[in-house]
Each structure stands twice: as C-alpha cells, then as structure tokens.
N, C-alpha and C positions, 0 to 999 in steps of 0.2 A: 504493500500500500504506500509504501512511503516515496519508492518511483514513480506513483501518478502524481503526486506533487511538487517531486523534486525531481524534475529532468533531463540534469547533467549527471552521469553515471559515475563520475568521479566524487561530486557534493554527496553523492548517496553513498558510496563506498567512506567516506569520512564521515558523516554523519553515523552510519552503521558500526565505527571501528572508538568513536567517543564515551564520553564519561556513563551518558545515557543511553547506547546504542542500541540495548537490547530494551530498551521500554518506548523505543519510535515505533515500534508496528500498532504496539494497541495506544499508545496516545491518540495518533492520529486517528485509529480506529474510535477513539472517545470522543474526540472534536467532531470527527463527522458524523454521529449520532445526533451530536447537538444541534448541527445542522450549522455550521463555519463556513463562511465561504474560503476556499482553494488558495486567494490570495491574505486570507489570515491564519490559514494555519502554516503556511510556509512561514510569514512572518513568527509566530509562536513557534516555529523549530529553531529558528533563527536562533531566539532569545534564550531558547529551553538548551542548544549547543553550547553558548556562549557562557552561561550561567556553568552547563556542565564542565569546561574547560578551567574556570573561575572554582568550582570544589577540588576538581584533580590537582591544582596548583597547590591546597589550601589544605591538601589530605583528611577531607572530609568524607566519610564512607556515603555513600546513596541511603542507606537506612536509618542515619540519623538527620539525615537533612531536614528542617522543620523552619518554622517563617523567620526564625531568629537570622540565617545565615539569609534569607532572600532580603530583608533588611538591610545586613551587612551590605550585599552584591549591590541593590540599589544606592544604598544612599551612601557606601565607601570607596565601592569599585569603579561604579560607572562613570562616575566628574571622570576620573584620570585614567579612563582605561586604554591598554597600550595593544590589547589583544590583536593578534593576527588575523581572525574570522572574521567572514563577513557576518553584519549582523544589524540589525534593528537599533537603533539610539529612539526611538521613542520609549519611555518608560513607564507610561500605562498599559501599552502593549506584550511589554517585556514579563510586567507583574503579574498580568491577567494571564498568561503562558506557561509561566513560573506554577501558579495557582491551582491549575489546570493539570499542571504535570504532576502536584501533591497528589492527589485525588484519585493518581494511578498507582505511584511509588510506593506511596508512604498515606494509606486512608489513616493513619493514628496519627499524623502530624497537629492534628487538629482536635488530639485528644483532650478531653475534662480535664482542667486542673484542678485543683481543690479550689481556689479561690471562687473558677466558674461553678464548680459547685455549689458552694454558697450563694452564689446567687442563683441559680438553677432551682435552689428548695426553694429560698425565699419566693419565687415568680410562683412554685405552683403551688404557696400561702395562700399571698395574693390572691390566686384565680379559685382556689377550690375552696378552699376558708372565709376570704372574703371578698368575693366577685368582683373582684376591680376587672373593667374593661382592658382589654390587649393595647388600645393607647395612652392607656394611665400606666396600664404598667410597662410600657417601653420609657419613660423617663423617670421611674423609679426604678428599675434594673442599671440603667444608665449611671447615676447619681449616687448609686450604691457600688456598683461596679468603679466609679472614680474615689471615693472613700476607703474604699480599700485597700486601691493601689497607693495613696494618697499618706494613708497608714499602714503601711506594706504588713499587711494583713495573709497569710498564706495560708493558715489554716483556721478552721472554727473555736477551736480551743486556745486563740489568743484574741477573744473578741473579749472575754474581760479586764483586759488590760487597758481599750481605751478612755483616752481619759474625758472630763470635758473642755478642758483646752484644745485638745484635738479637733471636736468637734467643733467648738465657734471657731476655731482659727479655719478651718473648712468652708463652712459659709461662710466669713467673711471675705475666702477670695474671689466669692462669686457674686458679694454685694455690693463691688467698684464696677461688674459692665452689667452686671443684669438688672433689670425694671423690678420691684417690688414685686409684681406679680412671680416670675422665675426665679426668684430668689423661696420667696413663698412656694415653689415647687420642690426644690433642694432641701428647705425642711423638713418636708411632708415626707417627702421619701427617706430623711434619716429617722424620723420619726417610727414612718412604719416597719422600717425595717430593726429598730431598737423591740418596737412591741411584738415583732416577728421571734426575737431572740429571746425574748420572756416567753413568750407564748410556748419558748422548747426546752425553756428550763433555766434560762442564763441570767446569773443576777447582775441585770444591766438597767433595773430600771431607774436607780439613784442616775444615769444619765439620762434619762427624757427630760427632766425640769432642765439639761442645758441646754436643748435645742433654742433656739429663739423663737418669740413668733411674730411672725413678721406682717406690717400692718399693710390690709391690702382692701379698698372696699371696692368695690364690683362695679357700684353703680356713681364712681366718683368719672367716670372719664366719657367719653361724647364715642363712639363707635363711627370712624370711616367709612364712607360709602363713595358710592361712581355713580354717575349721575346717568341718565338713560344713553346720551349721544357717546357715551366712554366705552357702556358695556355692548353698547351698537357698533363702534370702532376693534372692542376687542374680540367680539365672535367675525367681524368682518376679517380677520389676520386669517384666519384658518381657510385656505384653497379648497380645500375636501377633494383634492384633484388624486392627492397620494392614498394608500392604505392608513399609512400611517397620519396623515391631515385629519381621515377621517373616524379615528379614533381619539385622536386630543380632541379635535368637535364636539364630540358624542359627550366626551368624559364635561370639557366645560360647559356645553348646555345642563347638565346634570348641577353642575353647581350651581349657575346664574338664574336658572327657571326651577329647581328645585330646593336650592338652597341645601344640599347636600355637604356633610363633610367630605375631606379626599378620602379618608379613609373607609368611609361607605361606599363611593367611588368605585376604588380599589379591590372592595370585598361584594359589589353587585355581582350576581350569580342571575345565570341565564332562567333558572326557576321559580325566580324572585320577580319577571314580569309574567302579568297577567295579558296579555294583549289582547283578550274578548272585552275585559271588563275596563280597559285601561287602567289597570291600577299596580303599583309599583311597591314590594314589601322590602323595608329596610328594619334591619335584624339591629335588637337591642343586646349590646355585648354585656351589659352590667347583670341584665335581670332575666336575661335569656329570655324576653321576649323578643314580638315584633311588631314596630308599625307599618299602616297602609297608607299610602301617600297616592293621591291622582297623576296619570301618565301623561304631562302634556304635549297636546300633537306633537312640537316641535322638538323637545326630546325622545320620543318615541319614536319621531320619522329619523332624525339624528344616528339612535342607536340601532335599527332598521338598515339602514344604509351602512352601516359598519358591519353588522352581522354577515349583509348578503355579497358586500362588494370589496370590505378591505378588510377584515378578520381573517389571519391567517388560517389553514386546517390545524385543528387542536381538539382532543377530547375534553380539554381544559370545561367545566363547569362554569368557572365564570368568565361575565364579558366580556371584561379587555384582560387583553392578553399583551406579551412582549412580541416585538416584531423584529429582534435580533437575539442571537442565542444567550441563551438557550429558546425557540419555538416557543410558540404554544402559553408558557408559561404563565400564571396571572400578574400582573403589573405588580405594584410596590405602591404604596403611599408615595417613595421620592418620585416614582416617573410620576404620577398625577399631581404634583407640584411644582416638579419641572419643567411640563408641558404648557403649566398657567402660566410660570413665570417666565417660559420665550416667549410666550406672547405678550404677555405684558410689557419687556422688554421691545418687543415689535412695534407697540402701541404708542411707546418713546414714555412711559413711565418712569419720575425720578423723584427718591429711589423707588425699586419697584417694589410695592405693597404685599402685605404676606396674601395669601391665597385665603385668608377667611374673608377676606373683604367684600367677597363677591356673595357669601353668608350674609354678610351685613346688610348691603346691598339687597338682595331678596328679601328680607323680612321690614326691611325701610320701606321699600317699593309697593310692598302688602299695605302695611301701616299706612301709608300716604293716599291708596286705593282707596281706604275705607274699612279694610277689611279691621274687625276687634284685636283685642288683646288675647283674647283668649284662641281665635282663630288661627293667630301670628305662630303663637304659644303650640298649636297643635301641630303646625308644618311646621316647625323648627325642633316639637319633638322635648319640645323641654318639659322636664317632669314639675320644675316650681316655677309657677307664673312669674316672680320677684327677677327672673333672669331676663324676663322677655320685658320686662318694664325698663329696662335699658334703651328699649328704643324710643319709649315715649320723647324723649329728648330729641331728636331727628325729625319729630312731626310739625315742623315749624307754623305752618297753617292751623292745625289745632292748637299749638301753644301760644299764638296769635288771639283767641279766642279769647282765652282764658287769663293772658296776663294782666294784670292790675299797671292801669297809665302812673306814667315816671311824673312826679311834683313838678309842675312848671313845663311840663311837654305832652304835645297829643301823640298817640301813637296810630 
C-alpha cells in the first residue's frame, strides 16, 4: 500500500528500511479508513519518517514513544533542524501525523494517569450523583484538571495536604483577566470538587470556607444583541453553493431563528425532527428530559437541503456531521463556533462577538414582537423565569411606557 502513494521506488525502499518501516503498511492502511486524501497522507509519512529518524538519533525505543518526546521533536527539534529528508515544515500537519501514528504503535500512549483519574471519578460524581449537564461539567473537569497540575497533585492520597493558601493563590491568578462571572466559574468547580472529596471520605472540608465567593449578579448587565439588517448580513455570508456552506447555514439558522445553544446544535440527532408535525425535540442534559420546540420553515428547508444535497454518507445519527477526517463523524461544539465566528468575521465584526449573541438576539427579537415573558421563557427553555427577565431591559419601546418623566424634561 504504501507504493500507491509513494511513487518513487527508491523513497519507498527508504521509507521501508526507517525507524518506522514496519508500521507504514497499516498506518497508511489507518488513514485510509478514515478517508485522507492521497496528498495528506504522503505528507503524514513525510512527518511520521522525519520524527522517526529524530528517535533513532535520540535512542528512543518505538515502545516507549509517548507525546512527551512528540513535544520535545516539535517544539526543540524542528526551529533548528538540520535533517537530510525530505519532509513537511508545517507543524500542524506534522502533529496530526505524529498522533495518528500513536494510535497504531503504541494505543497505551495515551494511557490513564492517576491524576486523569481523579478527575475521570470526579466527572462521573458529577453526572451520576449529581446531574450536572456535559457542558457544566466540561469546565469543571477543566479547572480541576488545572489545580492539580497547578499543585502537582499525582495521586489521591495527597489531596489532604492542600492547603488554603493554595487555593486562593489559584483563583486569584485567574481574577487579573477573567470577568467576575469566570472567575465565579473557577470557584464552583473547586468547590464541587472539594464536596466530591468528602463525599468519599477525605477530610477536606475545613477547606470549602477558603474558596471565595465571588460577587456576580445576573441581572446587573444589558445583554448584546444584532439588530435585524446585521443578522440579514450574517446569514447572507453563507453561499450554500458548497457541502460544507450548506451545513454552517443549516447549523446558524438553528441559532438565529431558534435561539438554540451550539451545543444543542452539535448534539441535534436526525430522530429528534419531526417533519409531519414540524416540530423539533431538544434533549434536556441536566434532568434527562426533553423539550419540543416549532420547526420553522426556514430552518427546516435549511437543514432539508443539507441532508439531501451536502451531508456526507454517514450512518452517523446525528445531523451535522465533519466533512474532513475522520467522515461521517458528528461535529464538536468548537466546529459550531467556528463556523459562526468566520462569518462573523466575514461580516467585518470588531471584535467578533461570542456566539450567544445571536441567543440574545432571538429572545430580544421575540420580546420586541410582543410575544410574553413567559412565552420568551419557554423557547429559550429556561427553567426560572428571573433568567428570562434579563431581557426586559432590551425592550426599549415598552420601557418607554413605563418610565417616570426626568424633573424639568419631557420625555
């Protein structure tokens, strides 16, 4: 296999007689499962030779190879390398090759450490103990995962050692760039993760009173919006001409006209529309329910048109899917927010606005229509109405109404 992509019978005989030689037949055979095109797996042999010529120098066995030494090769080797082969200098391509070739070698490279253990239990606390949603607990795995390292913490059995100096001097490096709200995240999560360690037995709780808590009111700030001609400008960026045009379309009309999060987005499943009844089911992560939300035309024809015309083949379940390897695949939360922010960027946005905005935007838009508080409250899926009274403040026509005239001026 490895002559269908490498041509010259000599590069294939060196290739073959290398540090890797005898793991090109089913590498390659692995990439093209995934479905690589021809001109990047040659480049990933490229990188995956060069790297191997880079152990053999360095007398590194192929069995202990693990991301510590792909580190090293990146970020020591490659500024000054003086290597003879020919080979790839992009180093995204290199890593991604690198990564790929673990995966063959060595599937333990990538083995549990005891640290990710601990957090590995702590997540399924969390999920089976106390139902936190998969996006709350992605930045408490996070935040706990950086405290550890932060207190080089290796095993479970030196978690009563910290102290609470430890901990404020922790958040405090996070409350010089993060907004009160984020920083307020940072707590929560050492927080839960302290009553995680009681919960198993560990007498840590004389450290919960250090956490801080940090002052954050909800309804102190005005919520962002885009005015109709902006959100008219940013669905015009999309061509729908590509496969892939027509799948960022599909995904942003879902947030603009439904007011969806990315991460609903990203976890919409093809059994979760209705298309007799027009209706559209978005799955509640915290309480294992589900709400049912109206299909509207222009999202429906949207994701219609992605299905039939630019959806790669996939037994994939859900909707969007990746449209570079690995196939098929279902997207990420970051492709559904990187997909808003080229176009926002397209849009000539500065800076460009996080991707709730267009959240914001839909439940303003409602609000301004006429539609209640409580109506707002139900397509946005919010369990306490006090969340959705955020946007009263946006409703300037209504607040118009209601203001009381300024002493010495008409309004």
């Amino acid at each position: 296999m490895l002559a269908h992509y490498i041509h010259k019978p000599h590069v294939v005989k060196r290739m073959l007689n290398s540090y890797f030689g005898c793991a090109f037949e089913g590498y390659i055979s692995h990439l093209d499962k995934l479905g690589y095109k021809p001109e990047t797996i040659k480049m990933y042999c490229q990188g995956v030779e060069h790297f191997g010529q880079y152990l053999k120098n360095t007398n590194v066995s192929i069995d202990s190879v693990c991301k510590k030494e792909i580190t090293t090769f990146i970020n020591n080797h490659l500024p000054k390398c003086k290597c003879y082969i020919p080979r790839t200098t992009e180093i995204k391509t290199i890593r991604a090759g690198i990564h790929q070739l673990l995966k063959i070698i060595n599937p333990d490279a990538g083995k549990t450490s005891k640290s990710d253990k601990i957090i590995n239990d702590f997540d399924e606390y969390l999920s089976d103990v106390c139902g936190v949603s998969e996006n709350t607990r992605i930045y408490r795995r996070r935040y706990v995962r950086a405290f550890i390292k932060k207190v080089k913490i290796s095993d479970i059995v030196q978690i009563e050692k910290i102290s609470p100096k430890q901990i404020r001097k922790f958040i405090k490096m996070f409350s010089c760039h993060y907004k009160s709200g984020s920083v307020g995240v940072v707590s929560t999560s050492l927080r839960s993760f302290l009553k995680y360690l009681s919960f198993q037995g560990f007498n840590v709780k004389k450290l919960i009173p250090a956490i801080p808590m940090i002052p954050n009111w909800k309804l102190s700030t005005i919520p962002q919006c885009l005015s109709d001609n902006q959100i008219k400008k940013f669905l015009s960026l999309f061509n729908r001409k590509t496969p892939l045009d027509k799948r960022d379309y599909a995904m942003a009309c879902c947030l603009t006209n439904l007011g969806l999060r990315c991460s609903e987005v990203a976890k919409l499943k093809l059994k979760d529309i209705n298309w007799y009844e027009a209706i559209l089911k978005i799955a509640r992560g915290k309480i294992k329910q589900e709400d049912q939300l109206p299909l509207p035309k222009k999202v429906g024809k949207a994701i219609a048109d992605y299905l039939l015309s630019g959806r790669p083949k996939s037994d994939s379940e859900f909707v969007f899917v990746f449209h570079r390897p690995p196939f098929g695949k279902n997207v990420h939360v970051g492709t559904v927010r990187n997909a808003i922010r080229r176009a926002f960027q397209k849009a000539g946005f500065n800076p460009i606005p996080s991707t709730h905005i267009l959240r914001h935007s839909f439940a303003s838009n409602l609000l301004i229509s006429g539609a209640s508080i409580k109506e707002v409250a139900d397509m946005l899926r919010h369990r306490c109405i006090d969340t959705t009274m955020l946007y009263t403040k946006i409703d300037l026509p209504n607040l118009h109404r209601v203001s009381m005239p300024w002493f010495g001026r008409k309004l």
